[in-house]
N, CA and C of each residue as an Amber inpcrd file, in Angstrom:
protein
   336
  17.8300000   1.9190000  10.5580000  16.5150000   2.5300000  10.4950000
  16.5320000   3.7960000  11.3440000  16.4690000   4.9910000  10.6170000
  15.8470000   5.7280000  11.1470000  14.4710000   5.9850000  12.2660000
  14.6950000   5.8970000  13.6600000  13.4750000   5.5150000  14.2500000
  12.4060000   6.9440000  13.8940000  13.2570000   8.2780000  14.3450000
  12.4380000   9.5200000  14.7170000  11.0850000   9.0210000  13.2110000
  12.2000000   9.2200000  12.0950000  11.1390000   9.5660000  10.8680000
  10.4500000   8.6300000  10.9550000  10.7540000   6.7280000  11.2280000
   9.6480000   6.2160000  10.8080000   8.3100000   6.2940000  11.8720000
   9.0020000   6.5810000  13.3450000   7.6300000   7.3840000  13.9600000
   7.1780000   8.2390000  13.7520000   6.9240000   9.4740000  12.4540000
   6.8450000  10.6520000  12.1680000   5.7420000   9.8140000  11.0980000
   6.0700000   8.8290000  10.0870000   5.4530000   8.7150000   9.3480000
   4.3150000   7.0750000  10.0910000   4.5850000   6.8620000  11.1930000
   3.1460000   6.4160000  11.6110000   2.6070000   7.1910000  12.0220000
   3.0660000   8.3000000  13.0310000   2.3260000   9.3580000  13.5450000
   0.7620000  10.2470000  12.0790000   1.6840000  10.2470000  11.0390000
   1.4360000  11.2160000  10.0380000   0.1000000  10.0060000   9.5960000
  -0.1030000   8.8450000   9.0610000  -0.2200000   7.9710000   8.6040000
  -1.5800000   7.4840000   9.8170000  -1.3230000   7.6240000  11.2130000
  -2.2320000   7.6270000  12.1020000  -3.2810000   8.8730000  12.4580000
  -2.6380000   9.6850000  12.3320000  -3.8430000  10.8510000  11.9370000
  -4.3540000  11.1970000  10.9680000  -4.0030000  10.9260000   9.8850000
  -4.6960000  10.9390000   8.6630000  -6.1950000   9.7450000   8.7120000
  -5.8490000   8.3390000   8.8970000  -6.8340000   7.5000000   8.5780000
  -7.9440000   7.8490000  10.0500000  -7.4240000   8.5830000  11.0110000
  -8.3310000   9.1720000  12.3790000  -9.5340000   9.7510000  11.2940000
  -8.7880000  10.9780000  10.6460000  -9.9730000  11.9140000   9.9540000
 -10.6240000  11.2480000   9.2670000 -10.8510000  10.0340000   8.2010000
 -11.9130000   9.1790000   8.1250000 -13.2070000   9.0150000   8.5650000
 -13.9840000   9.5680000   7.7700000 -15.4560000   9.5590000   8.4850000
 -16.0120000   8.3770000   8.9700000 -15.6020000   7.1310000   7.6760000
 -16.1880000   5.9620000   8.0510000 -14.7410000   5.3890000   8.5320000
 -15.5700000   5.3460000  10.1290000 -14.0590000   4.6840000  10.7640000
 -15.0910000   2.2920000  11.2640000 -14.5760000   2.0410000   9.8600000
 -14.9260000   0.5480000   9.9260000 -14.3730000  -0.1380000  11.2510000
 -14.8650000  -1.3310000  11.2120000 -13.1550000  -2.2110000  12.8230000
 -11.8280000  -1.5850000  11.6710000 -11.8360000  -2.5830000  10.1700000
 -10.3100000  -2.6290000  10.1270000  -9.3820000  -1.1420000  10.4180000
 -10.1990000  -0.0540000   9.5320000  -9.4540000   1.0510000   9.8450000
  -8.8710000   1.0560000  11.2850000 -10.4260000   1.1150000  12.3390000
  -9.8110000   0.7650000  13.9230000  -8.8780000  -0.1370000  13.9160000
  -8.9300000  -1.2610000  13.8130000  -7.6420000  -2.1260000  13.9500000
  -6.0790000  -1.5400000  13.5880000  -6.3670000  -1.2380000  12.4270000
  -5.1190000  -0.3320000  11.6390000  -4.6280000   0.3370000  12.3750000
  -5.6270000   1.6090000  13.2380000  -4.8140000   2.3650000  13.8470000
  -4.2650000   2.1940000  15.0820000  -5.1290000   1.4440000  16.1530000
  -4.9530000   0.3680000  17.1540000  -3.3110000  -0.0020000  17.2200000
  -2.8940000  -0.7080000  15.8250000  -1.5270000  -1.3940000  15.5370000
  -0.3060000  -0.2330000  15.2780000  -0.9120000   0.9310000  14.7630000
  -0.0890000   1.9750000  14.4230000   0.6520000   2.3320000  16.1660000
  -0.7120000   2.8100000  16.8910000  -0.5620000   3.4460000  18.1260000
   0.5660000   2.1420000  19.1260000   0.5040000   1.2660000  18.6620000
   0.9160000   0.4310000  19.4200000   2.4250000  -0.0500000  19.1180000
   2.7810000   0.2570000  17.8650000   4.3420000  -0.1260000  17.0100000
   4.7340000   1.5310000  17.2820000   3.6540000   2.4580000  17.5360000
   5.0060000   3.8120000  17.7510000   5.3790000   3.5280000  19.0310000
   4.3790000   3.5790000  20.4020000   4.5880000   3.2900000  21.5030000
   6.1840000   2.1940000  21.7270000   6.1130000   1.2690000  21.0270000
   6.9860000   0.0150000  21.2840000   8.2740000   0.1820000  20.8270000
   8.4880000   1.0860000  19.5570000   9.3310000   1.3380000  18.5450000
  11.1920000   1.4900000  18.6700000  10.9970000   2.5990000  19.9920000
  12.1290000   2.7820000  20.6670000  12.8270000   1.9880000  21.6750000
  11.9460000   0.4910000  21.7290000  12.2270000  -0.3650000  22.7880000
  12.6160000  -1.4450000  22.3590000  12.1060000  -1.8730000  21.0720000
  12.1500000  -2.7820000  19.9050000  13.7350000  -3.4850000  20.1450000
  14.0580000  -5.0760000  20.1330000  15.2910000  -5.0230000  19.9250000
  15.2600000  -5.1870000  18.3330000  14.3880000  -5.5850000  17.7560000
  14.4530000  -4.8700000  15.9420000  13.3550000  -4.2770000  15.4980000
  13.7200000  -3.1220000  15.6070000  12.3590000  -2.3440000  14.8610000
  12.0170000  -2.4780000  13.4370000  13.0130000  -3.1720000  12.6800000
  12.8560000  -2.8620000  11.2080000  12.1130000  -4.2760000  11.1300000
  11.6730000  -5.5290000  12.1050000  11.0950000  -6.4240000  11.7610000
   9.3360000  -6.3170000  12.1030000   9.6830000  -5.2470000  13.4180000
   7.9620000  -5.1620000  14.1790000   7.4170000  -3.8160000  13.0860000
   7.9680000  -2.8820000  12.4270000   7.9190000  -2.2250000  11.0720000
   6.9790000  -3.2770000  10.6500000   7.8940000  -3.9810000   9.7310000
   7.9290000  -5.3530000   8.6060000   6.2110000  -6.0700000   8.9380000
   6.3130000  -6.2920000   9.7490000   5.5630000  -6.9600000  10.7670000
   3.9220000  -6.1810000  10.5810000   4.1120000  -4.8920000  10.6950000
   2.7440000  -3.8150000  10.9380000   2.4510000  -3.4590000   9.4090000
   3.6080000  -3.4110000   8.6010000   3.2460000  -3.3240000   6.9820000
   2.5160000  -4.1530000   6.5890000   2.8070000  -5.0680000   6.5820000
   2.1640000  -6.5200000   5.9010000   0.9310000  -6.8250000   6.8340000
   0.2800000  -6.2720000   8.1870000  -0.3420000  -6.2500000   8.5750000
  -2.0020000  -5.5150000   7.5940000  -1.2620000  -4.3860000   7.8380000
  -2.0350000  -2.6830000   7.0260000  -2.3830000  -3.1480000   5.0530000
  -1.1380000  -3.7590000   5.0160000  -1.5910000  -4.6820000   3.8690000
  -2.5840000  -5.0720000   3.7010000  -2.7490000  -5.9170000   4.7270000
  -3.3900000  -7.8970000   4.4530000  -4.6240000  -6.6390000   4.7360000
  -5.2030000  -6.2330000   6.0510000  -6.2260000  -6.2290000   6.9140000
  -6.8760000  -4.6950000   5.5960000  -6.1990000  -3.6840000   5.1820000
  -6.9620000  -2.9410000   5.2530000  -7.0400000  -2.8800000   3.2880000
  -6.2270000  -3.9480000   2.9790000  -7.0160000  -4.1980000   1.3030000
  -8.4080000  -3.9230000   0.4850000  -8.8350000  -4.3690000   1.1450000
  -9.9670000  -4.2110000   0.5880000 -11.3310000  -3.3300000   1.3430000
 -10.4630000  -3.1590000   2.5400000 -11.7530000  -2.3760000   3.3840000
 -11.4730000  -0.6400000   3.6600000  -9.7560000  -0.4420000   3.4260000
  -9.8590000   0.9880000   2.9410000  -9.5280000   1.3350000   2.0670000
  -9.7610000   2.7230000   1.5300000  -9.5010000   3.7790000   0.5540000
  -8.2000000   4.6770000   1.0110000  -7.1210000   4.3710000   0.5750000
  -5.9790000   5.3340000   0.8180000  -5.4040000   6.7390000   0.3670000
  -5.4680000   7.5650000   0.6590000  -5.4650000   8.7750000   0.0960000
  -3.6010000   8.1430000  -0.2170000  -3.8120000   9.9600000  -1.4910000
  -1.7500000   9.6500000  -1.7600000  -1.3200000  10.0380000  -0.5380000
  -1.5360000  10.8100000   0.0080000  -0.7040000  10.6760000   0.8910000
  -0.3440000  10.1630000   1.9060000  -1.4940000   9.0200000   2.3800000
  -1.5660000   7.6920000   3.4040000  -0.8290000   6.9070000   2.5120000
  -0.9030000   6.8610000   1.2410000  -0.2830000   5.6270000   0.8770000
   1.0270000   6.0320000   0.5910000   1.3380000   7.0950000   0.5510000
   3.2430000   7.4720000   0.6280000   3.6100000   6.9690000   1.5490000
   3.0270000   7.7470000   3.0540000   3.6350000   7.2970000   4.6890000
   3.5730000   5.6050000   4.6240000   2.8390000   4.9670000   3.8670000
   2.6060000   3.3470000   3.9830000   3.9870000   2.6890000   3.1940000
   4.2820000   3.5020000   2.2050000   5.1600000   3.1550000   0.8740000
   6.9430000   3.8540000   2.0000000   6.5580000   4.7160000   2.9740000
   8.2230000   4.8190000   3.5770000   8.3440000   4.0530000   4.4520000
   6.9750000   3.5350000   4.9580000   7.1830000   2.8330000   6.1600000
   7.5470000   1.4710000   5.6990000   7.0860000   0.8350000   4.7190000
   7.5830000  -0.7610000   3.9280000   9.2150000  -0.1840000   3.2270000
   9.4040000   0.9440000   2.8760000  11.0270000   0.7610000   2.7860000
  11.6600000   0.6760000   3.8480000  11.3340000   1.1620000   5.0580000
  12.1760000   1.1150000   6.3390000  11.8040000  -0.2900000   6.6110000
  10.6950000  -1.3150000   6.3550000  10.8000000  -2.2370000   6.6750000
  11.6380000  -3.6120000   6.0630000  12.0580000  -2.6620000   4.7340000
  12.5620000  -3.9410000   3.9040000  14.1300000  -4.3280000   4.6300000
  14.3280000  -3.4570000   5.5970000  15.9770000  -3.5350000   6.2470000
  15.6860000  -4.8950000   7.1490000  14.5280000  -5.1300000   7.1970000
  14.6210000  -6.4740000   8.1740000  14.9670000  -7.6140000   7.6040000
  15.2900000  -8.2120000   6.3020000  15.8950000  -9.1310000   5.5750000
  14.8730000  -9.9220000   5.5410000  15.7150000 -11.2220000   5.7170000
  14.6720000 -12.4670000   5.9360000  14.2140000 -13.0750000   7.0530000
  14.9620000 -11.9650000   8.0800000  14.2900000 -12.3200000   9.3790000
  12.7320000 -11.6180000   9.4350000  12.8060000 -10.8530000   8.8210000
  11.5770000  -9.6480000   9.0720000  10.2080000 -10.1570000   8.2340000
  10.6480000 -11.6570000   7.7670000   9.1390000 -12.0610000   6.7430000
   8.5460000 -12.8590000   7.6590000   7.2570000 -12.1270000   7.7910000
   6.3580000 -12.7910000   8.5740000   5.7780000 -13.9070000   8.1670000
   5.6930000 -15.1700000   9.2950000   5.2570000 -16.4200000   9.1580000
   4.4620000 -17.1240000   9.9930000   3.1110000 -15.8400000  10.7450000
   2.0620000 -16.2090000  11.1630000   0.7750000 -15.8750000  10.7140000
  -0.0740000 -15.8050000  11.7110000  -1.3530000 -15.0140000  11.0810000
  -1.5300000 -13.5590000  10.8730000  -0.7190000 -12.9520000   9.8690000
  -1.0020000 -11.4880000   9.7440000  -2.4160000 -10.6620000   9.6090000
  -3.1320000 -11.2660000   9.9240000  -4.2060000 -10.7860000   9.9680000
  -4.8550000 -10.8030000  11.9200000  -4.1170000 -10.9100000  12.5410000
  -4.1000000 -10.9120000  14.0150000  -3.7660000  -9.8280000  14.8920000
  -4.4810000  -9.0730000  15.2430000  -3.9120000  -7.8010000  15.6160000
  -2.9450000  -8.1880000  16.8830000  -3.2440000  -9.0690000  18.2610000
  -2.4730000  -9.6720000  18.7460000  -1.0020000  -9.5080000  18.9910000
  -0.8600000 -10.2130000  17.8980000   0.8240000 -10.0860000  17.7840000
   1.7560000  -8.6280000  18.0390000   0.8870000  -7.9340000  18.6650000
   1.1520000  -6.5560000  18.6680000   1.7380000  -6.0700000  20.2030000
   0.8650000  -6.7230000  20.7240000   0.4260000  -7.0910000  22.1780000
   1.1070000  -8.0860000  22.8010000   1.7520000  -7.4060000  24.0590000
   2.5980000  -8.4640000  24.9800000   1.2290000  -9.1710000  25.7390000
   1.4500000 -10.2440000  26.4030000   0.7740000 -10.6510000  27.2130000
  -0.0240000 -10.2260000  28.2310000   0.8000000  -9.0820000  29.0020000
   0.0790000  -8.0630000  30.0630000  -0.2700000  -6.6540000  29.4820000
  -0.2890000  -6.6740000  28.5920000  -1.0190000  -5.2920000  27.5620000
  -2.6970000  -5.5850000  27.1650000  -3.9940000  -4.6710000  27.9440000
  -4.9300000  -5.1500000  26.9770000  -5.2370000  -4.3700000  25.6970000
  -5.4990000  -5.0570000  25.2790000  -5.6660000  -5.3010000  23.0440000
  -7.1110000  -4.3840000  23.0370000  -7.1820000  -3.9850000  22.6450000
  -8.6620000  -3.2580000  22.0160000  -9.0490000  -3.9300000  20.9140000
 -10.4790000  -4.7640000  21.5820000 -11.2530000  -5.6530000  20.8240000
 -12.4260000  -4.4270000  20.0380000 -12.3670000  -4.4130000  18.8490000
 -13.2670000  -3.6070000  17.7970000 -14.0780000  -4.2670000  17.1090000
């Protein structure tokens, strides 16, 4: 995995859904998780699973509550190919709908 680009395309992907007029929780949540997987990204001992992990997140959470422009949904569509390198370790098998899981223990979470 390319780290620079796939932080280029949360970066890109996080300022885009910012300009959003109607900023709902999930959008907040969304970006909350973005800001928080670039921060972590370079520290990651697998980034292509905490990727994996924030895709299927942006998935689940922002289905039905946002509107994706093409070009949010490109940066969404490179960021799930960089995530597909996580195999079958990288399939998530908790509550993806938990922003949480994002968050170490001594990190506080921004409740929205």
């Amino acid at each position: 995995m390319d780290i620079e680009k796939t932080k280029n395309y949360i970066h890109n992907l996080y300022d885009s859904l910012m300009e959003h007029s109607d900023k709902n929780s999930a959008l907040l949540d969304i970006t909350d998780v973005l800001s928080q997987v670039y921060l972590k990204l370079d520290t990651a001992k697998n980034p292509e699973a905490l990727v994996n992990r924030m895709v299927n997140y942006i998935y689940i959470v922002g289905f039905s509550n946002i509107n994706l422009s093409k070009d949010e949904n490109d940066n969404l569509n490179e960021l799930g190919d960089a995530a597909k390198r996580a195999g079958w370790n990288g399939v998530y098998r908790g509550n993806s709908v938990d922003k949480s899981q994002f968050y170490s223990i001594f990190e506080k979470m921004p409740v929205r």
